[in-house]
C-alpha positions in Angstrom: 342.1 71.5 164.2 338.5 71.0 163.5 337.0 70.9 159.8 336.2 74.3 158.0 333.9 73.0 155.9 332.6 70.1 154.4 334.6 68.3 151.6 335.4 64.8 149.9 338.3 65.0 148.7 339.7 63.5 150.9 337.3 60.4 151.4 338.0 57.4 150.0 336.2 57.0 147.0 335.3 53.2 147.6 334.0 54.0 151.3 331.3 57.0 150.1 327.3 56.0 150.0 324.1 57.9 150.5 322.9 57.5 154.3 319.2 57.1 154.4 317.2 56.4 157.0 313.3 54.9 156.9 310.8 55.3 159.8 307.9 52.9 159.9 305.3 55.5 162.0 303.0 53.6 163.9 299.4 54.8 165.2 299.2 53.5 169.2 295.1 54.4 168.6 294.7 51.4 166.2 298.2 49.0 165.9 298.3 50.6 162.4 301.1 51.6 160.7 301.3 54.5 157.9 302.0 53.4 154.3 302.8 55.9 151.5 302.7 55.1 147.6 305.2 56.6 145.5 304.9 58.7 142.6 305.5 56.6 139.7 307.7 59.1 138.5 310.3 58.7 141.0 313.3 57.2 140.4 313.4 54.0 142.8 310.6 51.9 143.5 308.3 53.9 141.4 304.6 52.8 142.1 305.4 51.0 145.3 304.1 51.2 148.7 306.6 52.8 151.3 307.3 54.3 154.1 308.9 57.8 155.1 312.2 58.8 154.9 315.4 60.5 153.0 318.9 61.0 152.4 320.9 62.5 155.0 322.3 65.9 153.2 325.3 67.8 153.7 323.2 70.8 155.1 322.4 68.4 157.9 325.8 68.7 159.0 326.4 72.6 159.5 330.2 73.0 160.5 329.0 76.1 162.7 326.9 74.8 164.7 328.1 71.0 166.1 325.8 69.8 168.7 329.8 68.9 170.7 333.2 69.6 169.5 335.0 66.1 170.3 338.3 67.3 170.5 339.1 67.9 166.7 336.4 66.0 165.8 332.7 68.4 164.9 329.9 66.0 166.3 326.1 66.4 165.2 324.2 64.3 167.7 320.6 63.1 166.9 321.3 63.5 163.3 319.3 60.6 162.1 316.4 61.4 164.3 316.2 65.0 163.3 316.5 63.2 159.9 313.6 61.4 160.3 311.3 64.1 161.9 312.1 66.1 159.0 311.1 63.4 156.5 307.7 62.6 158.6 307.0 65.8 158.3 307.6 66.7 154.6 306.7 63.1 153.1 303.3 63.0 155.1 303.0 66.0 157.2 302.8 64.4 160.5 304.7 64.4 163.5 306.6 61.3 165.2 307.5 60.8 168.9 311.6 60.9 169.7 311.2 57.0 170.9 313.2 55.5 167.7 313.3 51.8 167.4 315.7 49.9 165.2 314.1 47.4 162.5 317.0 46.5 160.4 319.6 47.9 157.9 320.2 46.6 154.0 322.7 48.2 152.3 321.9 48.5 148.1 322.8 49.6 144.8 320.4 52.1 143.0 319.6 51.9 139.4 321.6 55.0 138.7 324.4 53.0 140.1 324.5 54.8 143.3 325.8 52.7 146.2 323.3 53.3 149.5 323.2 52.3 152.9 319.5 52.2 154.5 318.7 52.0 158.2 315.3 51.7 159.4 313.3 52.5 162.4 310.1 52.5 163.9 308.2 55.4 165.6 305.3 56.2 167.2 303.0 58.8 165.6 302.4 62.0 167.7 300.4 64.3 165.5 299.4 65.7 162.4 297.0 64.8 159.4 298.2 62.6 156.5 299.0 64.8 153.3 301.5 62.7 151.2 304.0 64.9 149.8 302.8 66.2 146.3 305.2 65.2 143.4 306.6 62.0 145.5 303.5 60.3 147.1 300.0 60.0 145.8 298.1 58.0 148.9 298.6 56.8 151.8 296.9 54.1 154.2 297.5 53.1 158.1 297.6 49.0 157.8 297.7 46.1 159.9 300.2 42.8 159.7 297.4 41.3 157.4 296.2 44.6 155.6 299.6 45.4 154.6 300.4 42.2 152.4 297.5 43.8 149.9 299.5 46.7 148.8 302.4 46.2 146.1 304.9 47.1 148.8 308.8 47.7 148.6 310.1 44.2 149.6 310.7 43.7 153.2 308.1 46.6 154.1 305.6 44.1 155.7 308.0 43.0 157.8 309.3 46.2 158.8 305.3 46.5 159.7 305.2 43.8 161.5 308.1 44.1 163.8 307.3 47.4 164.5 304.0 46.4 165.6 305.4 43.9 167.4 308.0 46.5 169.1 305.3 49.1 170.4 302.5 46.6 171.2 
């Protein structure tokens, strides 16, 4: 019998993380890619140079209305990329094409002790002007392989650049 809603209690409690996923949007016009600095007020990485993205949230998964029922099993295909449209959207107010490419993946322990896995992606940009977020981002900048080693960036974030570059080029 599929689920009726969404619980934990029965997870084990060693196996739970957040899900987030990053997308690194890059700008086919130039070979740029769009960099967001965080408030320095949030939580992780305050101050830093990042790129969009967010935690996959229970609401994501709405038990009435599975994209497939997989025998007792509720599916919710192209969770991740709806996911990452959504936080392209909110974080910077743009939109991103649906042609996801996979960076790389790091899983990590917050400094409220949360355990988190992290997978990240690179899209291209579609549309939309850049507005960071209020609240979570105060600027934002579409960088290069060379421009983005100026910023005070989230470890591993030139690389993601750079790859991602190197992925749509």
């Amino acid at each position: 019998m599929p689920a009726e809603k969404i619980s934990i209690e029965g997870a084990k409690k060693e196996k739970l993380f957040y899900f987030v996923a990053n997308v690194v949007v890059y700008r086919e016009s130039d070979k740029r890619c769009l960099v967001l600095k965080r408030d320095t007020r949030e939580k992780v990485h305050p101050g830093k140079w990042a790129v969009p993205g967010g935690k996959l949230e229970w609401s994501d998964l709405d038990i009435s209305k599975p994209t497939r029922i997989n025998g007792d099993v509720l599916d919710f295909e192209n969770a991740v990329e709806e996911l990452l449209r959504r936080e392209a959207y909110e974080e910077a107010g743009i939109e991103i094409q649906n042609d996801l490419r996979y960076i790389n993946s790091v899983s990590f322990i917050r400094p409220d002790e949360t355990p988190v896995v992290l997978v990240k992606f690179g899209a291209k940009y579609k549309s939309g002007e850049v507005v960071p977020e209020k609240g979570a981002f105060t600027e934002f900048a579409w960088v290069n392989v060379s421009e983005v080693k100026e910023y005070d960036c989230i470890q591993g974030v030139d690389k993601e650049v750079e790859e991602t570059i190197k992925q749509f080029s």
